[in-house]
C-alpha positions as CSV (number, residue, x, y, z in Angstrom):
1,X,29.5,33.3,53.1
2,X,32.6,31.1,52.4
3,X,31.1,27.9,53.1
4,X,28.0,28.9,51.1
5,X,30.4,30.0,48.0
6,X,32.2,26.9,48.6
7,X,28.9,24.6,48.6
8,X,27.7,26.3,45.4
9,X,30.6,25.2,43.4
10,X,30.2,21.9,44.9
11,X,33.3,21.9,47.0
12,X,33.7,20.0,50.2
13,X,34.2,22.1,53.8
14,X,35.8,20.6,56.4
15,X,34.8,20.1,59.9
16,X,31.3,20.0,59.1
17,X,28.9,18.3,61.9
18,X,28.0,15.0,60.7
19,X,24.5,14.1,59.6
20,X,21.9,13.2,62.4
21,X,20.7,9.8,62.3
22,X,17.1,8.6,60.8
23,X,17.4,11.3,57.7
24,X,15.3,10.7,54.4
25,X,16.0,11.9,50.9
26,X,13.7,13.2,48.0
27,X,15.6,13.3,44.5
28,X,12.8,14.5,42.4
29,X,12.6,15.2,38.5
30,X,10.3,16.5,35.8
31,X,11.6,17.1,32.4
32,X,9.5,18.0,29.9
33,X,6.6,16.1,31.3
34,X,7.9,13.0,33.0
35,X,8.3,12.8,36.2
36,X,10.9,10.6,38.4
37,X,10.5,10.6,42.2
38,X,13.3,8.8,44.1
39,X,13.2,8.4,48.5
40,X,15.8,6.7,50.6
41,X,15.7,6.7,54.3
42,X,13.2,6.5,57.6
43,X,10.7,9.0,59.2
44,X,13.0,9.2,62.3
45,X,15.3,6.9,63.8
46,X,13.9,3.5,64.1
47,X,10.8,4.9,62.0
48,X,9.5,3.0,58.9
49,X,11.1,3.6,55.5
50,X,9.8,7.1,53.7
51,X,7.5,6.9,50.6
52,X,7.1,9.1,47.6
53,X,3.7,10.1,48.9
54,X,5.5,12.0,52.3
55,X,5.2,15.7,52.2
56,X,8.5,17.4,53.1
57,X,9.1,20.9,54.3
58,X,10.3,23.7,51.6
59,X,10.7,26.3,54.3
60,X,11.8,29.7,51.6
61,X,10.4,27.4,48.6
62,X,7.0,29.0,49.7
63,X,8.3,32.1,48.5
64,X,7.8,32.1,44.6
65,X,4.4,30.5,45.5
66,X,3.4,33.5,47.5
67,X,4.5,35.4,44.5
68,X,3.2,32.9,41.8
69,X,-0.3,33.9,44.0
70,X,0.0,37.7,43.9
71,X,0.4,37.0,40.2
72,X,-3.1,35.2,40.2
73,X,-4.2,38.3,41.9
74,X,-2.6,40.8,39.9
75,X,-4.9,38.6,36.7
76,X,-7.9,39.2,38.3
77,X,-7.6,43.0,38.9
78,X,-7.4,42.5,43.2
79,X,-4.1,44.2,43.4
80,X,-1.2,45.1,40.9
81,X,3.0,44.9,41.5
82,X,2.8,49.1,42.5
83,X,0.2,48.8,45.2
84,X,1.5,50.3,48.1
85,X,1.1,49.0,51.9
86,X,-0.9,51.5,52.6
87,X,-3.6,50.3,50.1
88,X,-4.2,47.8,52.3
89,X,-3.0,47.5,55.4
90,X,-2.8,50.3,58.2
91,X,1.4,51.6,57.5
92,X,2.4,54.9,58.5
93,X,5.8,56.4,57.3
94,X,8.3,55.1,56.4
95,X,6.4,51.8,55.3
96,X,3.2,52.9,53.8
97,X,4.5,54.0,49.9
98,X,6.6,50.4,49.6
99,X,5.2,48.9,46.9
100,X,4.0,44.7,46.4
101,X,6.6,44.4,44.1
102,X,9.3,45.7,46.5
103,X,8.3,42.9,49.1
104,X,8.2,40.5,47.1
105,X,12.2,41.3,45.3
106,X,13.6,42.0,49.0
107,X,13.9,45.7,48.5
108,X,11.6,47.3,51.0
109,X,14.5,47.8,53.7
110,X,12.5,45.8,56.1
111,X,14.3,43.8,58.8
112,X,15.1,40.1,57.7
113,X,12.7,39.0,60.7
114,X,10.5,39.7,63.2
115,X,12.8,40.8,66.8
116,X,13.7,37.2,68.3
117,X,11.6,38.0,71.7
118,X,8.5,39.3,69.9
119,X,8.6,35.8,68.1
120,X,8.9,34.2,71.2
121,X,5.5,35.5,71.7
122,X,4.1,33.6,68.9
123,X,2.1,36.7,67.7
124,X,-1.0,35.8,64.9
125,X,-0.3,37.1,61.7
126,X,-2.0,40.5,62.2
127,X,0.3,41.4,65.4
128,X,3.1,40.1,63.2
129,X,2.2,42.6,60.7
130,X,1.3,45.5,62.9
131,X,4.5,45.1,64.4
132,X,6.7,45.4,61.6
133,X,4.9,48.5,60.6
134,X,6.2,49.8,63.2
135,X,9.5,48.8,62.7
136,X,12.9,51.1,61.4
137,X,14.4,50.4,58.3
138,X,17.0,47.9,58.6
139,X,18.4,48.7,54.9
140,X,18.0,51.2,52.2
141,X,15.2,51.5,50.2
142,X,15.9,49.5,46.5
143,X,19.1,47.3,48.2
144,X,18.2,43.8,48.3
145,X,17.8,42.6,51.9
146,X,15.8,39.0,52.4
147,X,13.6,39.7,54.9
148,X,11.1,37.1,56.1
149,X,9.2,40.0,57.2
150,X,8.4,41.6,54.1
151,X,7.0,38.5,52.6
152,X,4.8,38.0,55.5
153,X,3.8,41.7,55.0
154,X,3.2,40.7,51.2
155,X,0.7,38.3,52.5
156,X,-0.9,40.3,54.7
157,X,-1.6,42.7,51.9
158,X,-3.0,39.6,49.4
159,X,-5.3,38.7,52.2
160,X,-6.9,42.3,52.4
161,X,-6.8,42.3,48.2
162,X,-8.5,38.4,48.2
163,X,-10.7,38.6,51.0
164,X,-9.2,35.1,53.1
165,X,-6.7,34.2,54.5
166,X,-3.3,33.5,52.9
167,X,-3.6,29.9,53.4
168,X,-7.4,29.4,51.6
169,X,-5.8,31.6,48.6
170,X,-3.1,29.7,48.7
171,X,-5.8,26.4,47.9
172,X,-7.7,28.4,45.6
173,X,-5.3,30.0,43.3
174,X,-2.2,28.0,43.3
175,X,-2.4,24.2,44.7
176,X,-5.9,23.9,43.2
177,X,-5.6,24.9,39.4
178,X,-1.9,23.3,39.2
179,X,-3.1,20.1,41.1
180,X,-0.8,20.4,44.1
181,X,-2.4,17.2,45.7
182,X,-1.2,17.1,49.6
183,X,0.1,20.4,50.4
184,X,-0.3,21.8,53.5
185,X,1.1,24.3,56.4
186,X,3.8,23.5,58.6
187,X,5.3,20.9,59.5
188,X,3.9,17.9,58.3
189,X,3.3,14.7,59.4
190,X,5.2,11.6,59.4
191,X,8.7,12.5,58.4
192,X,10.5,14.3,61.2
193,X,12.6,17.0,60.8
194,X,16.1,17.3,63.0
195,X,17.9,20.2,64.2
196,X,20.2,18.5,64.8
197,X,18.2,16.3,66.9
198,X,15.0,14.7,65.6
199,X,12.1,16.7,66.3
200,X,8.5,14.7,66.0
201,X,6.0,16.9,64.1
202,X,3.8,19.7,66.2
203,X,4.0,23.7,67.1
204,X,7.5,23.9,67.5
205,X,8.7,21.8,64.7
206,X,8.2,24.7,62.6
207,X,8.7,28.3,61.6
208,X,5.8,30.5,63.6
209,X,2.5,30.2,61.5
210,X,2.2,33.8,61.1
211,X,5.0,33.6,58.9
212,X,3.5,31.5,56.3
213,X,3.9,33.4,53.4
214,X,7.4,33.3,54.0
215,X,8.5,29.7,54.2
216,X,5.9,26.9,56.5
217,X,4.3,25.2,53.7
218,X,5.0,21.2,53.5
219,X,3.9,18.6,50.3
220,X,4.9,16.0,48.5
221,X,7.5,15.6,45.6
222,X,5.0,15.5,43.2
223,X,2.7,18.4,44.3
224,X,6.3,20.2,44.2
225,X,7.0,19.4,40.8
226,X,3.9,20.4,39.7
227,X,4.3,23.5,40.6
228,X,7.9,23.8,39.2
229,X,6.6,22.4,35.5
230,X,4.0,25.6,35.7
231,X,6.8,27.9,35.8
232,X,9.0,25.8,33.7
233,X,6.4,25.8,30.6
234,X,5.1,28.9,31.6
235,X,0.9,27.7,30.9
236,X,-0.4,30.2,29.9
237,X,-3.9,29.0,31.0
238,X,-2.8,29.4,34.5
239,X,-1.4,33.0,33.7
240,X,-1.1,35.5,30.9
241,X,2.5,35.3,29.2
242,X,2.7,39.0,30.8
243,X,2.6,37.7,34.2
244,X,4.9,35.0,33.5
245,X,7.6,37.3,32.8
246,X,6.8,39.9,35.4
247,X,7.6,36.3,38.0
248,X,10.6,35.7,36.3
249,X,12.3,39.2,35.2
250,X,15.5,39.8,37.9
251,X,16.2,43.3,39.9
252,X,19.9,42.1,39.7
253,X,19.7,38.3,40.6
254,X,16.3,38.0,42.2
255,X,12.9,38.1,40.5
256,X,9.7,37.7,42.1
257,X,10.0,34.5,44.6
258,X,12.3,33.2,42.6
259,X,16.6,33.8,42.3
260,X,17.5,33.9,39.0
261,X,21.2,33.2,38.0
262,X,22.1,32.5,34.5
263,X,19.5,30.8,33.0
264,X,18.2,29.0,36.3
265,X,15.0,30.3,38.8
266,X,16.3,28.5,41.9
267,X,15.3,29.1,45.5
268,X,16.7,27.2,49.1
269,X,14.5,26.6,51.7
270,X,14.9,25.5,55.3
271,X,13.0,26.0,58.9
272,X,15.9,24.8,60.2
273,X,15.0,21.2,60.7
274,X,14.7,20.4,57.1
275,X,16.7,21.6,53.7
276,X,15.3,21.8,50.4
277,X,16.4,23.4,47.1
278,X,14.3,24.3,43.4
279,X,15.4,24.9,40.5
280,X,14.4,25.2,36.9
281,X,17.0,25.3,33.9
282,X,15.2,25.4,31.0
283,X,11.9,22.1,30.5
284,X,13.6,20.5,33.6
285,X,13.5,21.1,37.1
286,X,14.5,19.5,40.3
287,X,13.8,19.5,43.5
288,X,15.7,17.6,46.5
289,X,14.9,17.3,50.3
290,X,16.1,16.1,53.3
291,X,14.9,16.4,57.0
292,X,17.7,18.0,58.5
293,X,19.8,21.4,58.6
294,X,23.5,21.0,58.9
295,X,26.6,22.2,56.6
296,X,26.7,18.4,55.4
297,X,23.1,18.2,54.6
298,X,23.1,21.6,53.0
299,X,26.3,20.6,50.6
300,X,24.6,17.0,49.7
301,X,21.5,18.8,48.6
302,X,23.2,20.5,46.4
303,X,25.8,18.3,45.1
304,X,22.6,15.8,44.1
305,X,20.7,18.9,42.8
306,X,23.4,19.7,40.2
307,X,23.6,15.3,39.7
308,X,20.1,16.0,38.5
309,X,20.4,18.9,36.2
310,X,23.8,17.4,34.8
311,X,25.0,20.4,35.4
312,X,28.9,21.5,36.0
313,X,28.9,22.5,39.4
314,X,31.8,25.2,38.9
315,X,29.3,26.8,36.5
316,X,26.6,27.6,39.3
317,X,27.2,30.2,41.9
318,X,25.0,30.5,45.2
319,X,21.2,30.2,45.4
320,X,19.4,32.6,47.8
321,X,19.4,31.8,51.0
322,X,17.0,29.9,52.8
């Protein structure tokens, strides 16, 4: 928690590892309709030079677009921000009266993640599902607590409202209608990610696919910016003002999908091989990448973040985590 405190207000840590070799950069802009992409580095070590048409990994950046689908959903009738688990999916105590919207603000009590050795499994989404309905509590009901778990719960239940799979609604209400050209799920091809070693792209360079909801979807700067300008301008042909603001409007410092401090939405992201960060401060938003995971990667995102925003680093306290 230090470290992370001391990286929000842009302060060097010492004895951070040092940065794996073959690492790329995205410094990516859009302010009040124009968009500047910049990229330095290589795919991988001894790789060729990255382009502005790679896809990167936004691990926890999927997060407000899981939400920004629910709010699709919540347009057309399929589901609304009280629906309980139960609804939709088969929950027993003490599971099935949490509500969409307490997934999707961290404040279901459900465990940040799925136990390590049932991952290990690789479970599909259903089994992931059906096994954190089975789960304890690991908090109190109403207490933020960033669970992985709950979001992929939270897609679970938009797949029963939609009728398809996460990833088609994902196409079909979000990177569709906001012309998200090039996303995609897990980690994509191309640019490696490290950890810290590099780590060519396949099943094990990323989170487990059942956890898409929560943080596996990959795409290029300007399918991310996209995305960020909808939010940013709030178009209200993609979504009623009403929804806009139910996205946006904080339980304490975290809205739906989205942290909100001051008078940022901001989220991190990482699978561990990669680091990203969002955020929005008024008609700009940024978004940087690189294709690592390591204190010195996490505290040079940020640092070129707040370069971005011209923003006074001492001003901005922690994102959520990744």
């Amino acid at each position: 928690m230090i470290r992370a405190l001391l990286l929000s207000l842009g302060i060097a840590t010492p004895g951070v590892a040092q940065e794996p070799e073959g690492t790329a950069q995205v410094s990516a802009v859009w302010e009040a309709g124009q968009v500047q992409i910049d990229v330095s580095g290589t795919t991988h070590e001894g790789g060729r030079a990255v382009t502005d048409a790679d896809a990167w990994h936004i691990g926890s950046i999927t997060k407000p677009m899981t939400a920004t689908l629910a709010a699709r959903l919540v347009a057309e009738g399929a589901i609304s921000w009280e629906t309980t688990i139960a609804e939709h999916l088969d929950a027993a105590d003490p599971w099935a009266d949490v509500t969409l919207r307490a997934l999707l603000t961290h404040r279901s009590g459900m465990a940040a993640n799925l136990p390590r050795w049932r991952a290990y499994l690789r479970p599909e989404r259903d089994q992931y599902v059906a096994a954190m309905l089975r789960s304890r509590p690991a908090g109190a009901r109403g207490a933020f607590l960033y669970s992985n778990a709950g979001y992929t719960v939270a897609g679970a239940m938009l797949e029963a409202a939609g009728g398809a799979p996460w990833e088609i609604l994902m196409d079909r209400h979000v990177f569709a209608p906001l012309g998200m050209t090039g996303m995609g799920f897990g980690a994509p091809e191309g640019i490696w990610g490290h950890g810290p070693r590099p780590v060519p792209p396949g099943p094990h360079a990323d989170n487990l696919p059942a956890m898409g909801p929560a943080g596996t979807l990959h795409g290029p700067p300007a399918a991310i910016l996209a995305f960020l300008a909808a939010h940013a301008t709030q178009d209200p042909t993609y979504l009623p003002p009403a929804l806009w603001a139910a996205l946006h409007d904080p339980v304490e410092d975290y809205a739906l999908g989205w942290g909100v401090r001051d008078d940022m939405l901001l989220h991190a992201g990482s699978n561990t091989m990669w680091f990203a960060q969002a955020i929005i401060q008024g008609d700009k938003a940024v978004f940087v990448a690189r294709n690592a995971f390591t204190p010195r990667v996490e505290e040079a995102v940020a640092r070129e973040a707040l370069r971005l925003l011209n923003a006074d680093p001492l001003a901005k306290p922690e994102a959520p985590r990744p």
